[in-house]
BAKEDREN-335709 format. One record per residue (C-alpha): x, y, z. Coordinates in steps of 0.05 Angstrom, whole numbers, padded with zeros to 5 digits, always signed. Example, Ala and Ser with C-alpha at 12.3 -4.5 7.8 and 13.67 -1.06 7.14 Angstrom:
2
+00246-00090+00156/+00273-00021+00143/
//
This chain:
304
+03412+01124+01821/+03464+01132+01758/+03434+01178+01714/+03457+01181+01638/+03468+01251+01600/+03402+01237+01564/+03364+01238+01637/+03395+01306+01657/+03384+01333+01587/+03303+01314+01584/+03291+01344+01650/+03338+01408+01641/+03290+01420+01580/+03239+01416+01627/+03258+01480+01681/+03298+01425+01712/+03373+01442+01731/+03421+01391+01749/+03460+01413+01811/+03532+01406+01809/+03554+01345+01845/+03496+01314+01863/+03430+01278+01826/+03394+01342+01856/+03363+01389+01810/+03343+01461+01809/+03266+01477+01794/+03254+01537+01747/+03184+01557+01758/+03156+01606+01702/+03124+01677+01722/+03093+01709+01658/+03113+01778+01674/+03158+01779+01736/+03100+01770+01787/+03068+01715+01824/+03001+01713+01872/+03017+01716+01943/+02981+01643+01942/+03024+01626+01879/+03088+01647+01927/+03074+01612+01992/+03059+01548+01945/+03129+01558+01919/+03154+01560+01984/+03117+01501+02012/+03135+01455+01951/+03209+01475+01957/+03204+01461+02023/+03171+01389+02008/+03215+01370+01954/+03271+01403+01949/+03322+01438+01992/+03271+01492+02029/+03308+01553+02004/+03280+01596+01930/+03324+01643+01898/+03302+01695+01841/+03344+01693+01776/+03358+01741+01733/+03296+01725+01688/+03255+01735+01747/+03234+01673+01754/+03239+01628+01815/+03278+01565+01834/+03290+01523+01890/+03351+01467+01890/+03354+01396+01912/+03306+01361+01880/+03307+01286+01877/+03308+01267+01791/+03250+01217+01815/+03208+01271+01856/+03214+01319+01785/+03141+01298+01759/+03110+01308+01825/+03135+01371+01842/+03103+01392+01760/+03038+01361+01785/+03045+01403+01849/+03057+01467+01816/+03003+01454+01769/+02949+01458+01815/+02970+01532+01826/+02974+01547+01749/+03047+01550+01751/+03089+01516+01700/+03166+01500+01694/+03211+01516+01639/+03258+01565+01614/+03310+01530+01576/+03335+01520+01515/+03341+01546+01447/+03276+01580+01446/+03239+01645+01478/+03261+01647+01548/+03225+01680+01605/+03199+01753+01592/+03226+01807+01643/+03181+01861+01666/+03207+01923+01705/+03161+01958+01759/+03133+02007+01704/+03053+01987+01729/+03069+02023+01799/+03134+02060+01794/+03130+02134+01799/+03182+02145+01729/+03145+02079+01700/+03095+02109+01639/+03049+02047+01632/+03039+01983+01656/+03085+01947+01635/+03065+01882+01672/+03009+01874+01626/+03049+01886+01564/+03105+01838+01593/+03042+01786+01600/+03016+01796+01526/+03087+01788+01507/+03095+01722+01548/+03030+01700+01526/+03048+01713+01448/+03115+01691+01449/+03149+01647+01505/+03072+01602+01507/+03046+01623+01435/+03118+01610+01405/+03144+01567+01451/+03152+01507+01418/+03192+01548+01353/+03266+01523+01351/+03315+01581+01352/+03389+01578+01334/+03394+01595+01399/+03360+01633+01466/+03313+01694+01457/+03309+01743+01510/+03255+01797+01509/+03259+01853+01570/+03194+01897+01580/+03213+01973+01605/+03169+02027+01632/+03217+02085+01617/+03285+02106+01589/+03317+02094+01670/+03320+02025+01635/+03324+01993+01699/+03303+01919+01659/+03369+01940+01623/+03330+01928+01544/+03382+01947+01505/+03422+01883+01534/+03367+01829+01510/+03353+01805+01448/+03290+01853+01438/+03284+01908+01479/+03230+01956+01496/+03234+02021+01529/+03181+02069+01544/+03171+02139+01516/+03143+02200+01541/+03160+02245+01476/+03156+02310+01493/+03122+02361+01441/+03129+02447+01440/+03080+02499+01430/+03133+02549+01416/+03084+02601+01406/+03067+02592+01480/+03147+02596+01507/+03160+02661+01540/+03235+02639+01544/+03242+02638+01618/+03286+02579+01608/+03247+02544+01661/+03255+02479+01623/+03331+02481+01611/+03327+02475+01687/+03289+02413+01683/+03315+02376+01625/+03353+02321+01652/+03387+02312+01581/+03413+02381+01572/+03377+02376+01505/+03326+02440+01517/+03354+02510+01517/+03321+02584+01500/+03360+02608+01431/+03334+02680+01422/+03279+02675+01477/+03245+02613+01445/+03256+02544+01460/+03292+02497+01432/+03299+02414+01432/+03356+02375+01409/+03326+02312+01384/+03391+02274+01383/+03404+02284+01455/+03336+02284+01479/+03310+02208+01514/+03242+02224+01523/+03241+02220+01581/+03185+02269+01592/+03205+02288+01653/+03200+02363+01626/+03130+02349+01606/+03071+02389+01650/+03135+02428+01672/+03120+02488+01641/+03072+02548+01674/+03056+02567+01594/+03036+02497+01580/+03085+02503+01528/+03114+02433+01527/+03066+02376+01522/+03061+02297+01505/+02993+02275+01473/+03022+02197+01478/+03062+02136+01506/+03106+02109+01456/+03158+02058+01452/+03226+02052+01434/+03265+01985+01411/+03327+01961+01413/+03347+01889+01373/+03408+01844+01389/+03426+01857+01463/+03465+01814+01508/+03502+01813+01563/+03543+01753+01596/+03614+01733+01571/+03605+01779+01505/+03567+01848+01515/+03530+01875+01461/+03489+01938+01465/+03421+01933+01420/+03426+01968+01358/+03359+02021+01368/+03315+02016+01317/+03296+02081+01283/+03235+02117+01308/+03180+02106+01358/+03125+02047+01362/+03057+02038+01386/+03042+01975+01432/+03013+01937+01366/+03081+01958+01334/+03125+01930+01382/+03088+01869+01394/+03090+01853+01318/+03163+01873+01305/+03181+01820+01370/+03150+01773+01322/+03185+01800+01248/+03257+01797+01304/+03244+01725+01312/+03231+01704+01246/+03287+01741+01215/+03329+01706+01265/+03311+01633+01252/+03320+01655+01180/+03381+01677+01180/+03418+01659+01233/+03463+01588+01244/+03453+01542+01296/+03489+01550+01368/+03501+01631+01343/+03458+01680+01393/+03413+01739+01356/+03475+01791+01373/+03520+01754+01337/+03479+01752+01278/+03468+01819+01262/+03534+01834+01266/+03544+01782+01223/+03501+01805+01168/+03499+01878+01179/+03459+01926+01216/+03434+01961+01154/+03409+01893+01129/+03383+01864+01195/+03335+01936+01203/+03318+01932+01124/+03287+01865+01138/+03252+01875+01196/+03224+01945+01164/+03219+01929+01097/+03224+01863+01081/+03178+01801+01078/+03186+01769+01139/+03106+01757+01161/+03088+01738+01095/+03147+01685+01095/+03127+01665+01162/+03103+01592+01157/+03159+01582+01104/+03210+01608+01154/+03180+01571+01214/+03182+01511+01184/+03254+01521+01167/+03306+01473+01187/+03362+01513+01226/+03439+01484+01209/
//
């Protein structure tokens, strides 16, 4: 069958992806935080295997999708995944998939950050889902500074913290922890130590390290990084300053979002934007300024 621009646009907005010379399509199916059941999986595989082209392959979003679907076989193979709670999607100007690292079992990971990256997909890519950006909205979820997720090239990034604090009446300055900072950023100046807080990642890999219990962490904490990408322009995120509880983070994903369909211009990604109108200006808003009590106002804005 001929199919018109307006056919391969509804169903791409959909998780459906036209495949290049053909009236196949790829299937995007959603994972909240980068995991599916092992059910969830084999039903993947089965359904791929019954309507498309039997192979899956895992994107960069960590979702899954399997090729060469018939256009007609596209509301089926929804119905299908359905019955195993799984959705399609992914597209568009909009919150796209959220992107968990390994955090909840990794030995360097310092929480789990499978459940955070499932309160953030539940918030934002369902909660928000239906909120028209000026363009794609990326959020990456990691467990540690390793940044394995790579946060600092999304939109919003989060990285773990292990901050690590000193009892320097405790340090005998046997320099045991300059041997374990990975940083370089702890040294013994006249047999005390010493931490350089512009170096240091907390990382908290020096934490517990100590036989005088002189260096210690009473709490997780999180780090953030706004207007990330990566792709034909890279971008590092610009950190924001200080640390975050999860509450914290959670809310300033939401203050990020609204300060970009305030002020940014249609088809122009979150990166581009701050660098449009300024570092200093994008942090003062999200900080400072009124975004949450603007936030129907600013929702209901018309982006141009």
């Amino acid at each position: 069958m001929a199919l018109s621009k307006q056919d391969i646009m509804r169903v791409k907005l959909m998780g459906f992806l036209h495949n290049r010379d053909t009236d196949m399509f790829s299937c995007r199916v959603i994972t909240g935080n980068g995991t599916l059941t092992a059910k969830q999986l084999q039903a993947v595989g089965q359904i791929a295997e019954k309507y498309g082209n039997g192979t899956c392959a895992f994107t960069t979003r960590m979702t899954v999708e399997f090729a060469g679907v018939p256009y007609d076989k596209i509301d089926e193979v929804v119905a299908e995944l359905a019955k195993f709670d799984l959705t399609t999607g992914g597209t568009g100007a909009k919150v796209r998939p959220v992107t968990a690292c390994k955090g909840t079992t990794c030995v360097f990971g310092f929480y789990d950050t499978q459940a955070l990256g499932q309160k953030v997909h539940d918030r934002f890519y369902v909660g928000m889902g239906n909120v028209r950006l000026p363009h794609k909205f990326k959020i990456a979820v990691g467990g540690c500074p390793n940044n394995c997720i790579k946060p600092d090239l999304n939109d919003f990034g989060i990285v773990g913290q292990h901050p690590p604090k000193l009892h320097e009446e405790l340090c005998k300055g046997c320099k045991l922890c300059e041997k374990f900072c990975r940083m370089g950023c702890m040294k013994v100046v006249d047999k005390k130590m010493q931490r350089d807080t512009s170096v240091c990642n907390n990382c908290g890999y020096c934490v517990g390290k100590c036989p005088f219990k002189a260096i210690y962490s009473e709490e997780i904490a999180y780090k953030l990084y706004i207007g990330g990408r990566w792709g034909r322009v890279i971008r590092h995120g610009t950190a924001l300053p200080g640390l975050y509880t999860e509450e914290q983070a959670l809310d300033m994903i939401e203050k990020a979002m609204l300060l970009f369909k305030d002020q940014g211009v249609k088809g122009e990604r979150f990166a581009a934007m701050i660098d449009r109108i300024g570092e200093d200006k994008a942090i003062d808003m999200l900080l400072n300024g009124d975004l949450m009590e603007r936030r129907e106002e600013i929702l209901a804005k018309e982006i141009v």
